[in-house]
N, C-alpha and C positions, 0 to 999 in steps of 0.2 A: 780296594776299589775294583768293579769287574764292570764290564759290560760286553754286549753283544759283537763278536767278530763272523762277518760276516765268510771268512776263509772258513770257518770251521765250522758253522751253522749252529753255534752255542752262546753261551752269557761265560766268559770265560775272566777268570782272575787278572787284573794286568799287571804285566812286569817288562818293565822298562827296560832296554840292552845294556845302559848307565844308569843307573839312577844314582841322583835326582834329576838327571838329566831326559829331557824328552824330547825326540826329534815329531813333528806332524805338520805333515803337509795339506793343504786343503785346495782342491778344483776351484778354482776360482770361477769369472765370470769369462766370455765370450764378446765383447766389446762393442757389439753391431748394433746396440738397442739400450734401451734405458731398460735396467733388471726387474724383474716382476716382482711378486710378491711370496711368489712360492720358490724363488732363487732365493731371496733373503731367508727364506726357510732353513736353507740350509748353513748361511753364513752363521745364524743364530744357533744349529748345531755345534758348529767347531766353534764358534763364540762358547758357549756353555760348556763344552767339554774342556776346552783351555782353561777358563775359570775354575772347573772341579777339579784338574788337574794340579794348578797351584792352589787352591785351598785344601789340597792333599800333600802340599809342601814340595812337589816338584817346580823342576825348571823347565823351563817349556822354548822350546824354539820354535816357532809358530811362522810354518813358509805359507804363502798363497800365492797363485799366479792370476796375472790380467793376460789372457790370448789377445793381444791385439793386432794376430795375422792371420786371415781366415777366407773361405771362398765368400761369404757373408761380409763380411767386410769391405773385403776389394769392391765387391759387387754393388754395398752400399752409395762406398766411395763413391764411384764410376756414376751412377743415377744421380747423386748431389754435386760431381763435378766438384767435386773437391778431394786433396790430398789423404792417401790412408792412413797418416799421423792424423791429420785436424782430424776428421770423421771419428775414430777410434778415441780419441782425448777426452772430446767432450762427453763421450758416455763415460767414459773411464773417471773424469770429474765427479759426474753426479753419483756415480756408483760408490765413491769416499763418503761424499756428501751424504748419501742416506746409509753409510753404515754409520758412521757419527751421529746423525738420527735417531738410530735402533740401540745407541749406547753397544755397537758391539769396535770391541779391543780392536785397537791396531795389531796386526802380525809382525813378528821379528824381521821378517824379511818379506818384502812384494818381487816378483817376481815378471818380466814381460819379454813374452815371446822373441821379441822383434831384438832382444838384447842379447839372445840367446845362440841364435845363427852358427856361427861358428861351431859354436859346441857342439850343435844338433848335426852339422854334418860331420864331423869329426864321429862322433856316436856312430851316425847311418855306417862312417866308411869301415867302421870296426865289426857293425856286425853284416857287410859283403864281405870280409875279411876269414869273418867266422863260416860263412857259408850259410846263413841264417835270410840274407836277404838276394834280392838279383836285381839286375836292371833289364827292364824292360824296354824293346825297341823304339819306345816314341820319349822311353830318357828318364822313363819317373822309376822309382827305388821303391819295390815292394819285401815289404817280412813275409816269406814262407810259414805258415802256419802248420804247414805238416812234418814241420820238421823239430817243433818244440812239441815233445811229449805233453807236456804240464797243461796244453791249453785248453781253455775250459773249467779250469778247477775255482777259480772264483766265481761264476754266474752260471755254473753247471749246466753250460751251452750245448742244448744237442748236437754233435758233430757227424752222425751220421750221414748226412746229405755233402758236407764237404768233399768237393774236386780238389785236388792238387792243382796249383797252377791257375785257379780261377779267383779274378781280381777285382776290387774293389775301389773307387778313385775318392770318391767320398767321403770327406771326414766321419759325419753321421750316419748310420744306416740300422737298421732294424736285425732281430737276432736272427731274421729268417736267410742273411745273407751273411754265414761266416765262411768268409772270404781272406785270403789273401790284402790287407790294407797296405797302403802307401806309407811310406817312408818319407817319398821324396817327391812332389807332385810338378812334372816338366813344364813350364809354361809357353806359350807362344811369342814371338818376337814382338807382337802388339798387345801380351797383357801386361797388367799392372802389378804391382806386387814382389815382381822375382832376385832373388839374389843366388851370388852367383855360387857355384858348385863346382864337384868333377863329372858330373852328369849334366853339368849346363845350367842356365838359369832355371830358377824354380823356387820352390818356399815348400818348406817341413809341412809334414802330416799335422792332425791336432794332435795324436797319441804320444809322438815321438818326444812334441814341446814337455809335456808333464812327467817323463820317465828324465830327462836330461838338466829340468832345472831341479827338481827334487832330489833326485841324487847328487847331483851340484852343491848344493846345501845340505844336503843332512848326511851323505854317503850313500854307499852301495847299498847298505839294510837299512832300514829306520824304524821306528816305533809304531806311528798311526797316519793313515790317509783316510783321510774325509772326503765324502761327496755323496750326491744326491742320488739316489735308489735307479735312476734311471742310466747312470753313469757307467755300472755294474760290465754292463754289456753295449757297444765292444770297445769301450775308454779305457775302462780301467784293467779289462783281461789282457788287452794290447798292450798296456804298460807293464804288468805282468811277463807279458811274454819279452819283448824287447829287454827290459829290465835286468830278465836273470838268464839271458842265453850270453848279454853282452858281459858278465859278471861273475856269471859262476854259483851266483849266492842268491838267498831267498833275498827280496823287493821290499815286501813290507810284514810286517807281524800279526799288527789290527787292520783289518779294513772295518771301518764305520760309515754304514749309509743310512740317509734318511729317507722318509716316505713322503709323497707328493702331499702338496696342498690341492686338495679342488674349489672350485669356487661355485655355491649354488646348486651342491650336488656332482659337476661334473668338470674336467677336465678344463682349462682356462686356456684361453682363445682368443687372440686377434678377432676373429672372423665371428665371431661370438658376442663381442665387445664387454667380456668379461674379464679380460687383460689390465689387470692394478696396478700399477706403481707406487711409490711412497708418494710422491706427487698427489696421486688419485685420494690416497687417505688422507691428504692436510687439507685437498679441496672440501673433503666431505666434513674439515670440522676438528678432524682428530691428532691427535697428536703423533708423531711415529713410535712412542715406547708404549699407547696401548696396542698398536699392533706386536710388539714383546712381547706385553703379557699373556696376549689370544698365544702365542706359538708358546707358551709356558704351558698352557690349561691341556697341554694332548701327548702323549710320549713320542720322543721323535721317530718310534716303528710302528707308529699308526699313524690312520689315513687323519687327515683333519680338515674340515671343510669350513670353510670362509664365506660367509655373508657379512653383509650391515649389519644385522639386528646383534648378531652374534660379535662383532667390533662394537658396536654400544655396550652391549653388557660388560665386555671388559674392558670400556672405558671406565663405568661404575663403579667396577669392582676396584682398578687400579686404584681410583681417587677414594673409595674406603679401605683400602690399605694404605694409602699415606697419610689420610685423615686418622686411622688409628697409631700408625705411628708419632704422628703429631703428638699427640695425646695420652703415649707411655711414656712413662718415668723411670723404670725400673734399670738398673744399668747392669742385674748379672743376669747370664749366659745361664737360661735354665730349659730349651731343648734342643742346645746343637746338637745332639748325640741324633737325635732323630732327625734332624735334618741332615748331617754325615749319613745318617745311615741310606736315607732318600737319595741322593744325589750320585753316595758309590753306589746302588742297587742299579746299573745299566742308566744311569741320569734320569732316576723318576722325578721328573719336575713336578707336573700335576700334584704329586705326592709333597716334595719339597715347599711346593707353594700350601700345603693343605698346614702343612706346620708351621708356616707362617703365618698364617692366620690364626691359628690356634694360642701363638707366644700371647703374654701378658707383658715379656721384657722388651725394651726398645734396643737393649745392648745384642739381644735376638735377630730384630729386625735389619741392624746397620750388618750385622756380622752375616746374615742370608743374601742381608743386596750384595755381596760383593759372586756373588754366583748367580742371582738373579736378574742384578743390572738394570734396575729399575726406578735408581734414582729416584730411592723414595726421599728422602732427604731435600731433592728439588721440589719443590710443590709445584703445584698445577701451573704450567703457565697459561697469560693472559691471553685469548681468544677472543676477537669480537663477538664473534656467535656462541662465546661459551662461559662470558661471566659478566655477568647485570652491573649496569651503571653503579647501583647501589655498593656491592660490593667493589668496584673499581676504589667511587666516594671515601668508600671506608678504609681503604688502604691508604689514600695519598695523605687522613687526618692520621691513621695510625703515624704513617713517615714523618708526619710534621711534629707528633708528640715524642716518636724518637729522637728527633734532631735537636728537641729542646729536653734530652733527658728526663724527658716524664715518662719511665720505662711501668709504672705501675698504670700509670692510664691507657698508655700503648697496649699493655696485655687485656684488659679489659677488651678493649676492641679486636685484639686475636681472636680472643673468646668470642665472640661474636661471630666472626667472621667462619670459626672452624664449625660452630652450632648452624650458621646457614648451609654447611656442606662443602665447607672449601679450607684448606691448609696454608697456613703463613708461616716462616722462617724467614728471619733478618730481613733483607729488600725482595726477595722471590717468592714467588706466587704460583 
């Protein structure tokens, strides 16, 4: 199995520090908002690579974290006048809710910020300890960047224009400001949010939370960190940095990022009102696993652009992929080889999916959904706007000839029902 690590800028063989054992953390969400479309993008990566991972016959410890402490947050909080537990919950709900959606896995471990605390300052006091960080006269805890050689070597950040000493408060910022970032952000005696410290009330950096709980869980080195192509710089260089001056030792092995979704050609936007939800796809009709299979049809280091027309097509195609499986009978295994061979080549989905259409066997199909996750097995469910009274009709007489074991007149009406374009298994649809 190989794919792309983003440290070394190559398609590189993996190997595990244990094997079978495999530590992988993944960026989770930011908690302030109901997650897009192209956030799920990524979930759907570390989804698919954990899958390839145990159909590689590895063990997988699968950390992700929920940030549910943030300037974002507080801020949200404070405008709805409500608490920054309730605020951060209810996205944090829905954000389960549409991963169960998307048929992606539960992780080994969830992880949240706000549980973290302690650690996180215990971490900060180790590296002023080290000499790595200072405090700053208004009380917040910044990392020195000029004093870790190494920085840069993930997102091969220009450093030239770096000042010593010049800082940063902002979680988020652009590459054009590498900066000196907070550790420790001092808060005023009327904000919201702070807990307490040796620098005073305040609340951790976003950098600090994902170096503290990931090492927490998996150790000082671990195997793979996931996150979105935009993370690169300056999340995950920061974690890098804090990581291995507080340690001694390298961070992580693989770094795995994936590439943005646009929407309509361009960048997706509030202010645009091109801003999707899974929400936005059930209003339109759709089910959340053809939105899966659209993020299947593109490799996750390419760009992949999202419209309507282009989610209808891979509603089609989904439901002629369970519709042909409905429909094989065959129970041996006659192109795993090529679908192994698809999935370790850096997780060529598109390709993965190419050979799945291609099988004649059904023993094929069940043995690809378990990396595909697309529950071909469940058929279509029922949609008002998306299956004809007729067909409805024809179900409840099927049901009723099941319940009186006339299973030869039942199938008759499958057949039926699968020649109009739709799939039936036992009571689902």
């Amino acid at each position: 199995m190989r794919f792309y690590n983003t440290l070394s800028r190559k398609i590189e063989e993996f190997r595990p520090i244990n094997p079978p054992y495999v530590g992988m953390y993944t960026c989770g969400p930011t908690v302030y908002d109901y997650q897009h479309i192209g956030n799920f993008r990524t979930m759907m990566l570390s989804d698919i690579l954990v899958r390839v991972l145990k159909y590689n016959g590895y063990e997988v410890k699968s950390v992700r974290n929920v940030t549910d402490i943030d300037d974002k947050i507080i801020a949200g909080a404070a405008q709805k006048n409500v608490s920054i537990s309730d605020f951060s919950k209810e996205f944090t709900r829905v954000f389960f809710e549409d991963l169960e959606k998307l048929n992606i896995l539960p992780v080994s471990v969830n992880t949240y910020a706000t549980e973290y605390i302690p650690k996180m300052v215990s971490y900060i006091s180790e590296l002023l300890a080290k000499g790595y960080a200072y405090v700053e006269d208004d009380g917040s805890v910044y990392f020195s960047i000029a004093k870790f050689p190494g920085y840069g070597k993930l997102s091969k950040v220009n450093l030239s224009g770096l000042k010593t000493g010049t800082r940063i408060l902002s979680d988020e910022y652009t590459k054009d400001l590498v900066q000196d970032f907070a550790l420790w952000k001092k808060m005023g005696s009327k904000e919201r949010g702070g807990y307490d410290s040796p620098w005073g009330k305040g609340r951790p950096g976003w950098h600090i939370e994902c170096s503290v709980m990931s090492q927490d869980n998996l150790g000082d080195t671990f195997d793979i960190h996931v996150g979105g192509r935009d993370l690169k710089f300056p999340h995950h260089e920061n974690e890098i940095a804090q990581a291995e001056v507080k340690t001694g030792k390298p961070f992580v092995n693989y770094w795995v990022h994936g590439e943005f979704l646009n929407v309509d050609g361009g960048k997706m936007s509030k202010s645009l009102k091109n801003f999707y939800t899974i929400k936005d796809v059930e209003e339109k009709g759709f089910e959340p696993l053809t939105l899966r299979y659209f993020y299947l049809t593109a490799h996750y280091r390419k760009l992949l652009n999202f419209t309507w027309e282009a989610l209808e097509g891979a509603q089609k195609a989904l439901d002629r992929l369970r519709e042909k499986y409905a429909k094989l009978a065959s129970q041996e295994l006659l192109l795993r080889d090529q679908f192994l061979e698809a999935i370790n080549d850096d997780l060529n989905m598109p390709q993965a999916l190419a050979v799945a259409w291609k099988t004649e066997s059904k023993k094929d199909l069940e043995e690809f959904d378990k990396v595909l996750g697309l529950r071909l097995g469940d058929l279509r469910e029922l949609r008002d706007m998306g299956v004809p009274e007729e067909i409805k009709k024809l179900l409840d007489e099927r049901e009723k000839l099941r319940g009186k074991k006339k299973f030869a007149e039942a199938d008759e009406i499958r057949d039926k029902i699968i020649k109009k374009g739709y799939a039936v298994e036992d009571n689902k649809i």
